[in-house]
C-alpha positions in Angstrom: 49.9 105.4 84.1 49.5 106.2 80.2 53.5 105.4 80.1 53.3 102.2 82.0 50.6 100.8 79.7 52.6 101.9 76.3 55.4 99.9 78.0 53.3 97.0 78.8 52.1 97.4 75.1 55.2 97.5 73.6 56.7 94.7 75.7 53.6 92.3 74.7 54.5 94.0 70.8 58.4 92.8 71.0 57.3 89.1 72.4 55.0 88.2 70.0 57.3 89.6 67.5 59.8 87.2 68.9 57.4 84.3 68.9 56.5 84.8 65.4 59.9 84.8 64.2 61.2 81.9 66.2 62.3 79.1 63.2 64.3 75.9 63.2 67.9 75.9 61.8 69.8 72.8 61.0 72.8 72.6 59.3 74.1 69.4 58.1 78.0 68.9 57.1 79.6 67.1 54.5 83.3 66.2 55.8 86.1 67.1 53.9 87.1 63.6 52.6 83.4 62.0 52.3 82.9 63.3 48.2 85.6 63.2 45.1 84.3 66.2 43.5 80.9 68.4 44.0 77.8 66.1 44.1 74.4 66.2 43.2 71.3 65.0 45.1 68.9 65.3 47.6 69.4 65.8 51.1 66.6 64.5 54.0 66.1 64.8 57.3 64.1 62.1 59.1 62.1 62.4 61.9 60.8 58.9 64.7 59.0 59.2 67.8 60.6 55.6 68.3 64.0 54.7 69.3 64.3 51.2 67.9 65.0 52.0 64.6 67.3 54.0 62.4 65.4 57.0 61.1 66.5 57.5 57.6 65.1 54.1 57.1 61.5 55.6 57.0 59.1 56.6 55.8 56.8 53.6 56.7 54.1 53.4 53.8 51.4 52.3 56.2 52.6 54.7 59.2 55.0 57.8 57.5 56.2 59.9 60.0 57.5 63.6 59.0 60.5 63.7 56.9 62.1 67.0 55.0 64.0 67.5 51.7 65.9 69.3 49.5 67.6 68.8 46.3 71.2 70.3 45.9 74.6 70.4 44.8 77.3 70.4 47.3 81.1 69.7 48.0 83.7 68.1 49.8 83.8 69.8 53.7 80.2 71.8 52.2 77.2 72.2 54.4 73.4 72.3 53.6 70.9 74.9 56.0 67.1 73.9 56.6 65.0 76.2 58.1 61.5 76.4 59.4 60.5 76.7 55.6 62.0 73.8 54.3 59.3 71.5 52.3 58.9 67.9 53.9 55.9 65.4 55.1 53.4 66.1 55.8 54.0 69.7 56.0 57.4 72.4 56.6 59.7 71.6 59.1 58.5 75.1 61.4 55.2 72.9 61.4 56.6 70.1 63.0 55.2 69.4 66.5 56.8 69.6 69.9 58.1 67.0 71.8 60.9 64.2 71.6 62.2 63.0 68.2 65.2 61.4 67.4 66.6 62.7 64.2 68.9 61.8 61.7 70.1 63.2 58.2 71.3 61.1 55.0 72.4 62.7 51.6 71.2 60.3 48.8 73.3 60.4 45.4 73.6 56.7 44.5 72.3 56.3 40.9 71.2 53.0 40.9 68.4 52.3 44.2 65.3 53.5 44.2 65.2 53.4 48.2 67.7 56.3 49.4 68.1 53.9 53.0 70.0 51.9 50.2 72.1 53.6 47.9 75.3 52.0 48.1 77.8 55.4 48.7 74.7 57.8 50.4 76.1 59.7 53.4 74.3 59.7 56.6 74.9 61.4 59.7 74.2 59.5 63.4 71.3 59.4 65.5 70.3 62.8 67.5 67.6 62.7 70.5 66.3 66.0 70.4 63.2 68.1 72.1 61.9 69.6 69.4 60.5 73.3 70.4 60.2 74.9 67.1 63.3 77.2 67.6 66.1 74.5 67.7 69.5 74.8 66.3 70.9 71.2 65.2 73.8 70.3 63.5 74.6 66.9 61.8 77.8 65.6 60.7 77.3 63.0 57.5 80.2 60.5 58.7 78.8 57.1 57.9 78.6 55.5 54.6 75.9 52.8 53.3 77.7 49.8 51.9 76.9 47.7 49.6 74.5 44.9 50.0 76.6 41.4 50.2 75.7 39.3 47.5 75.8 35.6 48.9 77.1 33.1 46.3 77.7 30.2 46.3 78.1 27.3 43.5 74.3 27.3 42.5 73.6 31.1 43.2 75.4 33.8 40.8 75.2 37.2 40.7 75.7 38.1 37.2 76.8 41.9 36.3 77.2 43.1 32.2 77.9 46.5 31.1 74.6 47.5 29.5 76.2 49.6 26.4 72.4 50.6 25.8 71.9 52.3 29.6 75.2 53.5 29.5 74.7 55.1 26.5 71.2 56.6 27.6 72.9 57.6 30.7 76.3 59.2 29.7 78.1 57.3 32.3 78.6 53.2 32.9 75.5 51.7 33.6 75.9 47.9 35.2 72.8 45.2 34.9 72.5 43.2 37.8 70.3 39.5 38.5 70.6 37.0 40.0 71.1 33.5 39.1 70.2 29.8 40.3 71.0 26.6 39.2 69.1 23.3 39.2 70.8 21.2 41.6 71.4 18.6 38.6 73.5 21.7 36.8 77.2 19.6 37.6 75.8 15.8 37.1 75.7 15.8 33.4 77.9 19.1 31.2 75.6 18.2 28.3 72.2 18.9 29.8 70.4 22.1 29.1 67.6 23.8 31.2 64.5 26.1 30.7 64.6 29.7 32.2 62.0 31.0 34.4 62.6 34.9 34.8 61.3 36.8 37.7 60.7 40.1 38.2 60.4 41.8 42.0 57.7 43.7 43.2 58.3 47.4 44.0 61.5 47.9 46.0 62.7 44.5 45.6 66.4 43.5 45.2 68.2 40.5 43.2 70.5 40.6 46.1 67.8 38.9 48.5 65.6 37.4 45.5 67.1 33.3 45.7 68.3 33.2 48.8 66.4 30.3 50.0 67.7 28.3 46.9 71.6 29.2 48.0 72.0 25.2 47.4 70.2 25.4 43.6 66.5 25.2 42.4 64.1 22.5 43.8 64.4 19.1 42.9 61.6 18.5 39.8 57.9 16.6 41.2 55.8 14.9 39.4 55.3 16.5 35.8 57.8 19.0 36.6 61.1 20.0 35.0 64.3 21.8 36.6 64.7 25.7 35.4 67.3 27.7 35.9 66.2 30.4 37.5 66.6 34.3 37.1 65.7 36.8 39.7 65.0 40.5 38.4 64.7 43.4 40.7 63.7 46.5 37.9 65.7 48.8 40.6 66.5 52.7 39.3 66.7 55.9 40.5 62.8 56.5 39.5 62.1 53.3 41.2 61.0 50.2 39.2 61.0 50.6 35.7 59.1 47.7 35.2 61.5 46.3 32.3 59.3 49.0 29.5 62.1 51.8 27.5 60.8 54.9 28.6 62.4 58.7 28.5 63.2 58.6 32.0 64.5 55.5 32.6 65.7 54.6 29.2 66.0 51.6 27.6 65.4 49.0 29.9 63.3 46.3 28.3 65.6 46.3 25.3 69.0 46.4 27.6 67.3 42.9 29.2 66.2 41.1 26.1 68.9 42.3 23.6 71.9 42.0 26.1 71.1 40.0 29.7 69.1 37.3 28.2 72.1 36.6 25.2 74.1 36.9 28.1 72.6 34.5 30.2 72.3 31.9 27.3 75.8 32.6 26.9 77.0 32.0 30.2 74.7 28.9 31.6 73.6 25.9 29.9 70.4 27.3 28.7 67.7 26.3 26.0 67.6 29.5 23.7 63.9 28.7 22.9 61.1 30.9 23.3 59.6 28.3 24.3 62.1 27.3 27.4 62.0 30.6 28.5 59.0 31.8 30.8 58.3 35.1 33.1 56.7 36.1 36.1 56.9 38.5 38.8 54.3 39.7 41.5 52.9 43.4 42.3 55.1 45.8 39.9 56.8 42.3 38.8 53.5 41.3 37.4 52.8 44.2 35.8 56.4 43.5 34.5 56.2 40.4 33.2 53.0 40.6 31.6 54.6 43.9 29.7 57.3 41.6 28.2 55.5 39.2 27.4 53.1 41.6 25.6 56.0 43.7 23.8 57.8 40.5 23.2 56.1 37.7 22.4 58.8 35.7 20.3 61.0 35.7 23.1 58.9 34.3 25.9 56.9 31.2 26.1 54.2 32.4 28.4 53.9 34.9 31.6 52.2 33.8 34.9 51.5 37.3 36.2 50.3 37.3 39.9 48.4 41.3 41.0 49.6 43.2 38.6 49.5 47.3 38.8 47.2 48.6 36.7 47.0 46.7 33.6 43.9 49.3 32.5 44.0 52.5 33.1 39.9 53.0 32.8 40.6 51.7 36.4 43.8 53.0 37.8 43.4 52.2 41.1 39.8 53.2 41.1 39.8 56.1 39.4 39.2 56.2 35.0 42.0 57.9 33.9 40.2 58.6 31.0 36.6 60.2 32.3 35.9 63.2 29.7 35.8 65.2 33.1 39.0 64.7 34.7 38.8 62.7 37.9 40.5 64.1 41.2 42.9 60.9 42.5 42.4 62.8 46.2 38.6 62.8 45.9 35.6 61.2 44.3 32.9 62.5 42.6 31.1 63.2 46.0 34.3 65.2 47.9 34.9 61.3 49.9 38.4 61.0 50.1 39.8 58.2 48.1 41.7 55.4 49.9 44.6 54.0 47.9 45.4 50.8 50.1 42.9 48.9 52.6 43.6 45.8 54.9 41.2 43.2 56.4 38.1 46.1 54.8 39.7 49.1 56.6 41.4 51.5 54.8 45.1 52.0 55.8 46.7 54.5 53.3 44.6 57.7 51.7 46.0 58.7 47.9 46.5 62.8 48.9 48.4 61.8 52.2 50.5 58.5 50.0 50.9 61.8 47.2 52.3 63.9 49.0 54.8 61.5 50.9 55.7 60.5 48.1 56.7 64.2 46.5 58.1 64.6 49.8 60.3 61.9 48.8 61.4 63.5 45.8 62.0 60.5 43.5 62.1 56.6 43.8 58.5 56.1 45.4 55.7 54.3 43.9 53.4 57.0 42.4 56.1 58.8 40.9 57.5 55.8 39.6 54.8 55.7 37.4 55.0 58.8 36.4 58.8 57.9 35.1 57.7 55.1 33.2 55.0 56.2 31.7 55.5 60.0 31.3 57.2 62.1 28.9 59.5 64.9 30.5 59.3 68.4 30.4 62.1 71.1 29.5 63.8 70.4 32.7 64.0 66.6 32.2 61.6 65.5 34.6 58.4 63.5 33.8 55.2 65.6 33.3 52.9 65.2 36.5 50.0 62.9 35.6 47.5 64.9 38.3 47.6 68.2 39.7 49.6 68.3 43.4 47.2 71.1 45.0 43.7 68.9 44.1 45.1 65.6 42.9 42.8 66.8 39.1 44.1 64.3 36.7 45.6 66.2 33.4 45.0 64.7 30.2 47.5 66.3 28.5 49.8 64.2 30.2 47.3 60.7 29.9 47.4 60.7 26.1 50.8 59.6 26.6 50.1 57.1 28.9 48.4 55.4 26.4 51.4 53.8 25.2 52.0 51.6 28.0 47.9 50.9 29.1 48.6 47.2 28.5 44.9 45.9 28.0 44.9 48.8 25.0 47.9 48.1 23.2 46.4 44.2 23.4 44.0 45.7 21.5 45.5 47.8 19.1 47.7 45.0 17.8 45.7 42.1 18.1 44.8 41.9 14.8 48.2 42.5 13.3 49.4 39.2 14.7 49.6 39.3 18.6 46.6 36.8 18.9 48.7 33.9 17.3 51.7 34.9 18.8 50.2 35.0 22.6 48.2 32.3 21.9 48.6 29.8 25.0 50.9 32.4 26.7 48.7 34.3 28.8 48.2 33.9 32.7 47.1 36.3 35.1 45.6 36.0 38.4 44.6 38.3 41.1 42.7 38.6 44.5 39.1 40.3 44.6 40.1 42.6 47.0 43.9 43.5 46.2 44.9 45.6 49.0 45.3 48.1 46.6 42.5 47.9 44.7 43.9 46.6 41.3 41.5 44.0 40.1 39.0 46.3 38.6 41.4 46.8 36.1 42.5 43.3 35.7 38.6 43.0 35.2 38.8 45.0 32.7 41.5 42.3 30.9 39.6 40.1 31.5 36.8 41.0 29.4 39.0 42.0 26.5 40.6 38.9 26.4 36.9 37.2 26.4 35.4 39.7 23.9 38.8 39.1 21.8 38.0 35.2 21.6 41.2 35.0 23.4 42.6 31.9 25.6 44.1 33.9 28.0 43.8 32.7 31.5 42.7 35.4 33.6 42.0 34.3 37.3 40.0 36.2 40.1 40.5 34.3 43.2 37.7 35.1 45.7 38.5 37.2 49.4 42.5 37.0 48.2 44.3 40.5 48.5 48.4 41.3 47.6 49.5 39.6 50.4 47.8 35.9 50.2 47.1 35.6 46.8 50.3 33.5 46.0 49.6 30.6 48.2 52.1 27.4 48.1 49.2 25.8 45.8 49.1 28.5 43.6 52.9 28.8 43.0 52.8 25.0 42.7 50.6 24.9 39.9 52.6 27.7 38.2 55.6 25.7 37.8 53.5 22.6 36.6 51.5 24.8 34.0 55.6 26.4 32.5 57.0 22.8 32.7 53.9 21.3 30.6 54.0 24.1 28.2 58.4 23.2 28.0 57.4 19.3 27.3 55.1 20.1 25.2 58.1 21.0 23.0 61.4 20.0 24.1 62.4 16.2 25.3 63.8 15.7 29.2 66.9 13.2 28.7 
């Protein structure tokens, strides 16, 4: 009996022992002709419960579903292993649940998109239904390609594309600046007439590609009190993911690429008026943030910025959260241990900052928080930027904020007010934003707005009651933005 339960023991010994050691392997293959030479980048595997969709186009800000990651080298006919321990969202791929998944891998090395779904070049493998059980062995062969995005032109809508000598410099390699341009459907009646610019920048993940579409047959015909602009669409796309036109060490020189070498360009290309005071910007979101930055850094080249929900133009209220408190602030956490919400819809919150953090370390680069931390960080000794918060708590560090400084755009107003930026913004300045942004930026542009009071300023700073991200650019509003840049173009230029 003693030897029959030592058996027993045993047996139950060797099972759990199997149990425990049961892991995931997938192993993804690169085909012999699909790289040129051994290639850098990072290599996902995307998880959907739903079948409509391609998976590596995910993950869905609102919705994420689990996603994995790593970042290596690899050649021509090469392969790449994850295991149970492989590092993903929201947790390691051993700790992804049971059941039915359909499964796909992409390898992302473009250099130019912020969105790895579309990096002109990135490998990605087809679609795989699979019951996950936690001990599955998958293999994925990389054998499509993403191709470019079709620009559609046509004889009002450009693409233009100049070798920025600045980036490419920066970079080591050729660097390309893309936008797109429209032209006033008057451009062909008269070779003599000139036009104002209006430059616009993209929110967060936009593309010139698909900024003008609607205009494929050139800008709107002028109303009442309006002028024709040519028009030029912006998209602040890189690797990091919007660099928000400001030079940085990460993303280099990017606002002096655009106003030393695109805008000449442009004024070079298309009968422009090289004025500052025919040339305006806006942009929404990340655009606004944007364009009020280049307005700001440049004043004698623009004629005045309409700025529509900016990110956070003060960083006393970054989303919520002083990132200057003399006791660092968790981002995860308030004061009280209440989690803090980073986007809400309708009063309901729909994204938490931890579980937005971490997909977005999951993704590795090119998402929204750590495209901030791009722009506005310096980098450390292995060239990447300096976290802004602590990953295990979310504790801000203010050895990195100090240098965040530099770009807090309601401070450097401030700082160099006195030193001429009142007379050279004077008339220049409009911003407007809902009073519940969807995610929560108008304590900050609250912030602006009582600077620009307390500086004696005549900025235009606009709160527009119950308006959030989404509604706040209503056909009125956008209306009265175009009458407000074609008044401030006849107040010094003649229409023929």
């Amino acid at each position: 009996m003693k030897k029959i339960v030592l058996f027993l023991s045993l047996l139950a010994t060797v099972s759990s022992t199997t149990i425990l050691s049961a892991t995931p392997l997938v192993t993804i293959e690169v085909p012999a002709d699909a790289l040129n030479s051994s290639t850098s980048g990072r290599m996902y595997l995307f998880t959907s419960t739903a079948g409509n969709r391609q998976p590596y186009t995910g993950p869905n800000w609102f919705s994420p579903e689990p996603f994995y990651a790593l970042d290596v080298t690899v050649d021509a006919g090469g392969s790449v292993e994850f295991d149970g321990k492989t590092l993903g969202f929201p947790a390691t791929l051993a700790e992804l649940s049971k059941g039915k998944y359909f499964i796909q891998a992409l390898f992302d090395f473009d250099i130019y998109h912020s969105d790895h779904a579309k990096g002109t070049g990135n490998l990605y493998s087809q679609v795989q239904e699979v019951d996950w059980t936690g001990n599955n062995r998958l293999t994925f062969k990389l054998t499509e390609v993403i191709k470019e995005f079709p620009f559609e032109q046509t004889e009002y809508r450009k693409q233009i594309r100049l070798y920025s000598s600045r980036l490419s410099a920066f970079y080591g390699r050729e660097i390309i600046q893309k936008a797109t341009v429209v032209l006033p459907r008057s451009y062909y009646e008269n070779s003599e007439t000139r036009f104002p610019v209006i430059y616009t920048v993209s929110g967060f993940g936009g593309t010139h590609e698909t900024m003008g579409r609607s205009l494929a047959q050139g800008g709107p015909e002028a109303g009442k009190g309006e002028v024709e602009f040519i028009r030029v669409f912006l998209d602040g796309q890189c690797k990091w993911g919007h660099h928000v036109y400001a030079d940085s060490a990460k993303n280099g020189p990017r606002g002096a690429a655009l106003i030393r070498e695109l805008i000449p360009e442009i004024d070079r290309r298309y009968r422009s008026v090289s004025a500052s005071t025919a040339r305006f910007v806006t942009g929404h979101s990340s655009g606004g943030w944007s364009s009020l930055w280049l307005q700001v850094n440049y004043p004698d080249v623009f004629g005045g910025v309409w700025s529509t929900a900016p990110d956070p133009v003060d960083f006393r209220d970054y989303q919520e959260v002083n990132l200057y408190a003399d006791s660092p602030l968790s981002l995860y956490v308030n004061r009280e241990g209440q989690r803090r919400p980073l986007a809400r819809r309708d009063g309901q919150v729909m994204i938490w900052y931890e579980d937005f953090g971490r997909m977005d370390d999951g993704l590795g680069r090119g998402g929204q928080l750590k495209s901030f931390e791009a722009v506005f960080s310096p980098l450390d000794q292995k060239g990447k930027p300096l976290l802004m918060w602590t990953r295990d708590k979310g504790t801000i560090i203010p050895a990195t904020v100090k240098y965040w400084v530099e770009y807090d755009i309601n401070k450097l107003i401030v700082r160099r007010w006195d030193a001429g930026l009142k007379e050279k913004l004077a008339g220049k300045i409009n911003v407007f934003m809902g009073t519940v942004d969807t995610f929560y930026l108008e304590g900050a542009c609250e912030y602006l707005k009582k600077t620009m009071a307390s500086l004696d300023s005549d900025a235009v700073i606009e709160m527009h009651p119950g308006r959030d991200h989404f509604n706040l650019t209503t056909p009125d509003l956008m209306q009265r933005i175009r009458m407000e840049m074609s008044a401030v173009y006849l107040k010094h230029h003649s229409v023929e």
